[in-house]
C-alpha positions as CSV (number, residue, x, y, z in Angstrom):
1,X,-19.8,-11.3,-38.8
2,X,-20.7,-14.4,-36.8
3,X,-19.0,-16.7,-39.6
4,X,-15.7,-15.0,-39.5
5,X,-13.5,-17.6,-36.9
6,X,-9.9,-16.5,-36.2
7,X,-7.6,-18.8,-37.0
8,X,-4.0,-17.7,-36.2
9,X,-1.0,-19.8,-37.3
10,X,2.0,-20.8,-34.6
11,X,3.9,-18.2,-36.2
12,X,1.0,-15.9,-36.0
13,X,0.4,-16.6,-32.3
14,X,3.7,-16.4,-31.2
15,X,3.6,-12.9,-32.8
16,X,-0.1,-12.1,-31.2
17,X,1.2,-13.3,-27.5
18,X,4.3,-11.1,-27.7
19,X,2.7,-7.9,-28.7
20,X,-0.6,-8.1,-26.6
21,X,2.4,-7.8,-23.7
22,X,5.0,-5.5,-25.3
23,X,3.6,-3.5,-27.9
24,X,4.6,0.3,-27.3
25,X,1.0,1.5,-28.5
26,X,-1.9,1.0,-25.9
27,X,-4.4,0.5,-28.5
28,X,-2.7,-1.6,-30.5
29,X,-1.7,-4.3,-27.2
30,X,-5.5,-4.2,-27.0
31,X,-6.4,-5.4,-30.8
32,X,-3.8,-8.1,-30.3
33,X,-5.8,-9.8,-26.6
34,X,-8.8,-9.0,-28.6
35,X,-7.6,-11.5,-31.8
36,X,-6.4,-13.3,-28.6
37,X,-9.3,-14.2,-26.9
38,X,-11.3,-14.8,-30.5
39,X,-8.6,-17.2,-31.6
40,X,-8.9,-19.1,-28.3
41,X,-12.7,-19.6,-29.0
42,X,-14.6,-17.1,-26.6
43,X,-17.3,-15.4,-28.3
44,X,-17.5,-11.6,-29.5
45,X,-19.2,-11.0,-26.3
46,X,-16.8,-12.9,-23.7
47,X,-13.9,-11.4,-25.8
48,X,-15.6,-7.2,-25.0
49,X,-15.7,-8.3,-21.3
50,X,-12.6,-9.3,-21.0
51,X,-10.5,-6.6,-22.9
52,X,-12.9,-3.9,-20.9
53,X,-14.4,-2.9,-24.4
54,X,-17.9,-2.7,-26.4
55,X,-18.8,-5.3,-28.3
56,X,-18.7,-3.1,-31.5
57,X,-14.7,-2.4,-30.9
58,X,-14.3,-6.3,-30.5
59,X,-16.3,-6.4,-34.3
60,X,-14.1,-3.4,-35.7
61,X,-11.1,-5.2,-34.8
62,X,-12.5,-8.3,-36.7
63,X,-12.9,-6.3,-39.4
64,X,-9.1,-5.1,-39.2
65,X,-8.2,-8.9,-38.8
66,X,-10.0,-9.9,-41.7
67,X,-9.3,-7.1,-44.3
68,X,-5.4,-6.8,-43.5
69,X,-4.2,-9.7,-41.2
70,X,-2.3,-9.0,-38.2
71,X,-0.8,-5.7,-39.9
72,X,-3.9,-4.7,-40.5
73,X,-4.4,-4.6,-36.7
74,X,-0.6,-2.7,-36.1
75,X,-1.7,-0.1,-38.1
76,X,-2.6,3.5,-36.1
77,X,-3.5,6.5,-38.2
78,X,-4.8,8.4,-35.5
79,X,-3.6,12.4,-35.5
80,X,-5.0,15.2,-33.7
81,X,-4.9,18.8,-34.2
82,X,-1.5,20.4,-34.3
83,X,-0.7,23.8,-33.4
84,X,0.7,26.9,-35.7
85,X,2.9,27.0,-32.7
86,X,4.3,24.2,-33.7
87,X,6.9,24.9,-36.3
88,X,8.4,27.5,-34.2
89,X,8.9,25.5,-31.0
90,X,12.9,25.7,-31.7
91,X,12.9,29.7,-31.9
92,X,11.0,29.9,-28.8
93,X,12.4,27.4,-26.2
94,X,15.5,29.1,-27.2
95,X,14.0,32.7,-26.2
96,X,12.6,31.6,-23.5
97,X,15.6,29.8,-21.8
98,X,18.3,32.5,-23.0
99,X,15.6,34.9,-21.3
100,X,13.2,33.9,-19.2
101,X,10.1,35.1,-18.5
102,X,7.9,36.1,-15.6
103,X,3.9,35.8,-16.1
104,X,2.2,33.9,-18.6
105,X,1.1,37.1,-20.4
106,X,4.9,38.0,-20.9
107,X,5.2,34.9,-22.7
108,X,1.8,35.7,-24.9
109,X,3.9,38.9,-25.6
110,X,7.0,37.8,-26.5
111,X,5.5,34.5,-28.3
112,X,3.6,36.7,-30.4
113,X,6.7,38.8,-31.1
114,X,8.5,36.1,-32.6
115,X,6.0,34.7,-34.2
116,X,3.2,36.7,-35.0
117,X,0.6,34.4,-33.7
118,X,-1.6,35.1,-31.3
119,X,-2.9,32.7,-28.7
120,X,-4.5,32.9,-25.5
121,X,-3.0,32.9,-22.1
122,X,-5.0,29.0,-21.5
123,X,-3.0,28.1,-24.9
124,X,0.2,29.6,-24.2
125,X,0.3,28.0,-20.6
126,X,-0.5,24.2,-22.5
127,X,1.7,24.9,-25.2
128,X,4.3,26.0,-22.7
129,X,3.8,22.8,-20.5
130,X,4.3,20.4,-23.8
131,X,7.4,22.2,-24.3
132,X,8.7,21.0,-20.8
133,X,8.2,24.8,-18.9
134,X,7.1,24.6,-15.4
135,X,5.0,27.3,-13.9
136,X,5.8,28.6,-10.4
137,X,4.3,30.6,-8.0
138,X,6.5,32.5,-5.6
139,X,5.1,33.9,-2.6
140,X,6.2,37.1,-0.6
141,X,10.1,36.3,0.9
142,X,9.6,37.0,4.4
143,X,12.3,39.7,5.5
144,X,13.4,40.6,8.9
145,X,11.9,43.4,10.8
146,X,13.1,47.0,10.6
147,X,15.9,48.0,13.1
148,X,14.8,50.6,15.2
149,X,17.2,52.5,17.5
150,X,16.5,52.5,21.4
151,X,16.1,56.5,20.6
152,X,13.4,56.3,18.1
153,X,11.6,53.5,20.4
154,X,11.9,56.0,23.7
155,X,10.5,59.1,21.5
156,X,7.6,57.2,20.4
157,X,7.1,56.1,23.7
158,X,7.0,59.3,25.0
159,X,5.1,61.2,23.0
160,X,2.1,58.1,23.6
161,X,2.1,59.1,26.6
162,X,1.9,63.1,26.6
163,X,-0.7,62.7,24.2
């Protein structure tokens, strides 16, 4: 790929110097120094150090460059896994706020009431915490000692002693 020079145009570079600043996506600010530093002449190598990267991203982002042009580089097709949980996440943040629950394993219960999936309590507890829930722990309330009667105290007292 060492013949492939970047080239951008003025309109190209004002583009490129705006998004490498204000570009929503992480990844994508990061292509954009990348075509940065390449279009200002530093080599594949300089370009790796100074966008904290390996030199093989600096050459896959060439490759975006080259095959698509600067929306080549704005594209992000990246998708994880998502959960069966998922399409029910209206019914149960409504449950759950109408009537809320105690213990995690409550909400395993009544999540797999509503929706007949299963999960785990580690699951439930993340799934929960995407949905906004917050987990607390409440200690013991600390209440005030018993009343006891000056009577009650004296008996006591006195049958200590005869024993």
């Amino acid at each position: 790929m060492s013949w492939f020079i970047v080239e951008l145009t003025k309109e190209e570079q004002e583009i490129v110097h705006q998004e490498r600043q204000s570009h929503p996506n992480l990844k994508i600010r990061e292509r954009m120094n990348i075509i940065w530093y390449l279009h200002n002449q530093l080599t594949r190598k300089q370009a790796a150090a100074l966008a904290l990267v390996d030199r093989s991203s600096v050459e896959r982002v060439m490759v975006m460059y080259r095959d698509g042009g600067l929306d080549g580089l704005r594209v992000w097709k990246v998708e994880g896994p998502t959960s069966e949980l998922a399409s029910y996440t209206d019914t149960i943040r409504n449950s759950l706020v109408s009537d809320p629950v105690r213990t995690t394993a409550e909400a395993v219960a009544r999540i797999e009431e509503l929706t007949g999936v299963k999960r785990g309590l580690t699951q439930v507890r993340k799934f929960l915490k995407e949905l906004g829930f917050k987990f607390q722990r409440v200690g013991m309330l600390p209440l005030p000692p018993k009343k006891v009667s000056k009577n009650t105290f004296r008996l006591r007292q006195i049958t200590t002693t005869i024993n």
